[in-house]
C-alpha positions in Angstrom: 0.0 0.0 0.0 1.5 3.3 -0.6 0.8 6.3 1.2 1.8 10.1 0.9 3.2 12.1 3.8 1.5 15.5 5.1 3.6 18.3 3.9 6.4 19.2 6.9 6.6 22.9 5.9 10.0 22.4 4.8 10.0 22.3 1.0 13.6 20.7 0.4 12.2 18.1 2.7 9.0 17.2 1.3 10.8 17.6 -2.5 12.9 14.6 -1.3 10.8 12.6 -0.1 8.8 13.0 -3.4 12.0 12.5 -5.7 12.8 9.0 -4.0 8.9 8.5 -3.8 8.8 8.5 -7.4 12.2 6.1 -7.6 10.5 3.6 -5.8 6.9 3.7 -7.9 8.7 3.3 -11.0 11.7 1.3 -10.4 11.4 -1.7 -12.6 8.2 -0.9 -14.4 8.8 -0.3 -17.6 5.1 0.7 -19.0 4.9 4.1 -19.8 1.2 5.1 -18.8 1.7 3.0 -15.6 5.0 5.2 -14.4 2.6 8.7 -15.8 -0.6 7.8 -14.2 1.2 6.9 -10.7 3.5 10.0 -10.9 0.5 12.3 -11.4 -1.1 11.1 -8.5 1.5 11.2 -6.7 2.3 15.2 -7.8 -1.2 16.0 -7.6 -2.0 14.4 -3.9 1.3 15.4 -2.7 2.3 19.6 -3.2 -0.2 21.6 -2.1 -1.8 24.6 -3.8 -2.1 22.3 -7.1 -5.6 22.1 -8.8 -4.1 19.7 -11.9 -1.0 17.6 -12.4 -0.2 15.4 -15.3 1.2 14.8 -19.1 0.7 15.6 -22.4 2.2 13.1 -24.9 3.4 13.8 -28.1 1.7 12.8 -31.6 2.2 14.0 -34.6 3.6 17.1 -34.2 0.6 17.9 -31.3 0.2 17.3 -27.6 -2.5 14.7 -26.8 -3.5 14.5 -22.6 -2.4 11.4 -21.0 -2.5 10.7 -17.4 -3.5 13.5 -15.0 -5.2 14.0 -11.9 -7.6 17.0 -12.0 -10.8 18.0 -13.6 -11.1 17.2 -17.0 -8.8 18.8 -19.1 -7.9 20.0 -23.2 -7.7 16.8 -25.3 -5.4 17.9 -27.6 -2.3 21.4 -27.6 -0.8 22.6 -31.1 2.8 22.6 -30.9 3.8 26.4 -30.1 0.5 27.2 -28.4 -0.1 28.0 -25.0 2.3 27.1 -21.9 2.5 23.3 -22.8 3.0 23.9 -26.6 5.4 26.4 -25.6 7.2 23.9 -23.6 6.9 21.6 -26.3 8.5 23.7 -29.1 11.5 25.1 -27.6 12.1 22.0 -25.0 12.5 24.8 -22.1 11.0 24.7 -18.8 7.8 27.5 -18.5 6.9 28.9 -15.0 4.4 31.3 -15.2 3.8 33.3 -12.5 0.3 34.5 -14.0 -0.8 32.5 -16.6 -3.6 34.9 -17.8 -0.8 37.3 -18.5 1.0 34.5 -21.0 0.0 34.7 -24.5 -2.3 32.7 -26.2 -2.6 30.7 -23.1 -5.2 28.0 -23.2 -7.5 27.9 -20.4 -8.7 24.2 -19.3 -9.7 25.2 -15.8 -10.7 28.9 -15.2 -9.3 28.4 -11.6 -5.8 27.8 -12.9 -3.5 31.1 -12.1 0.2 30.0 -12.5 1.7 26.8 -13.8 5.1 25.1 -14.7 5.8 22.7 -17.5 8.4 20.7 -18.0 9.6 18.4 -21.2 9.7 14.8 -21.0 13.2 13.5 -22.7 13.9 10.1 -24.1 16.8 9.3 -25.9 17.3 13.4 -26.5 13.4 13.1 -28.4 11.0 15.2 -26.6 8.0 13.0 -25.7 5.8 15.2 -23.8 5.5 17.5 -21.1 4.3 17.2 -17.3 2.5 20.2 -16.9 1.1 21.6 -13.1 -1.5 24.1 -12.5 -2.5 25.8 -9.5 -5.0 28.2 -8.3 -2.4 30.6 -6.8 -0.6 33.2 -8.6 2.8 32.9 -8.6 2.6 29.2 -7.2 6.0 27.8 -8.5 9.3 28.7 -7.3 13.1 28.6 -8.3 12.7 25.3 -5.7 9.7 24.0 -7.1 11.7 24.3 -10.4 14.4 22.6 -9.2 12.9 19.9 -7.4 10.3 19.0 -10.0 13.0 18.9 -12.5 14.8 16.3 -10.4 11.3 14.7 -10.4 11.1 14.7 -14.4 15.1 13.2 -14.5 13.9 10.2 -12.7 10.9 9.5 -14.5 12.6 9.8 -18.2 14.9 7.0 -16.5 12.4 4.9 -16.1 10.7 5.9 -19.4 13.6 4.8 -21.5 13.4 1.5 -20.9 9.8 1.5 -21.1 8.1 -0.7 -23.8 6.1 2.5 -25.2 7.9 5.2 -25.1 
């Protein structure tokens, strides 16, 4: 059975215990939508302040959603458009601070104020993007960043030796 901790307040802290939470979920399993679906649930159940965590994977040239945890969200993201098509196009990490302030963002959830994306890597091929929303402005620090890129590292380990990817 697994089970997430209460935040402690420290956020190098809790970020550690999430980075070797998601080692130990996806160590050995090598199916892709397995090692997405149990890393959005652990994002989404674990930081606070977060109204939607999950991944966009990429198909021809567009985003389509994969696993998330959150209210239902935009099927499919152009490359280019919007934070996660941003993210997509130029393989850089986007925080936004105020996401109604970002051009041509795409609102799936009218609560959303800031989020961070991040790109998925496999074998240098950008395979999709986890992308976190939350209903605070300014939401995502240079830590969350950090952390949550440590996060992503671990995950595209386990991703390319996946059967799917």
């Amino acid at each position: 059975m697994f089970h997430v901790e209460k935040q402690s307040g420290d956020p190098s802290k809790d970020y550690h215990l999430l980075v070797k939470q998601v080692e130990a979920i996806t160590d050995g399993e090598p199916d892709l939508i397995a090692n997405l679906a149990n890393a959005a649930a652990l994002l989404y159940h674990s930081l606070p302040e977060v109204n939607w965590a999950g991944f966009y994977l990429a198909k021809g040239g567009e985003l389509v959603l994969g696993p998330f945890n959150g209210l239902p969200a935009c099927v499919r993201i152009p490359s280019g458009k919007g934070v996660c098509g941003t993210a997509f196009a130029t393989g850089e990490v986007q925080r936004i601070a105020d996401v109604h302030a970002f051009p041509g963002h795409i609102a799936c959830d009218a609560a959303s104020q800031s989020e961070i994306v991040i790109p998925l890597k496999v074998n240098g091929q950008i395979i999709g993007v986890l992308d976190i929303d939350s209903p605070v402005k300014d939401r995502f620090s240079e830590v969350d960043e950090s952390y949550l890129i440590q996060f992503t590292e671990i995950l595209q380990q386990a991703l390319s030796v996946s059967t799917d990817a």
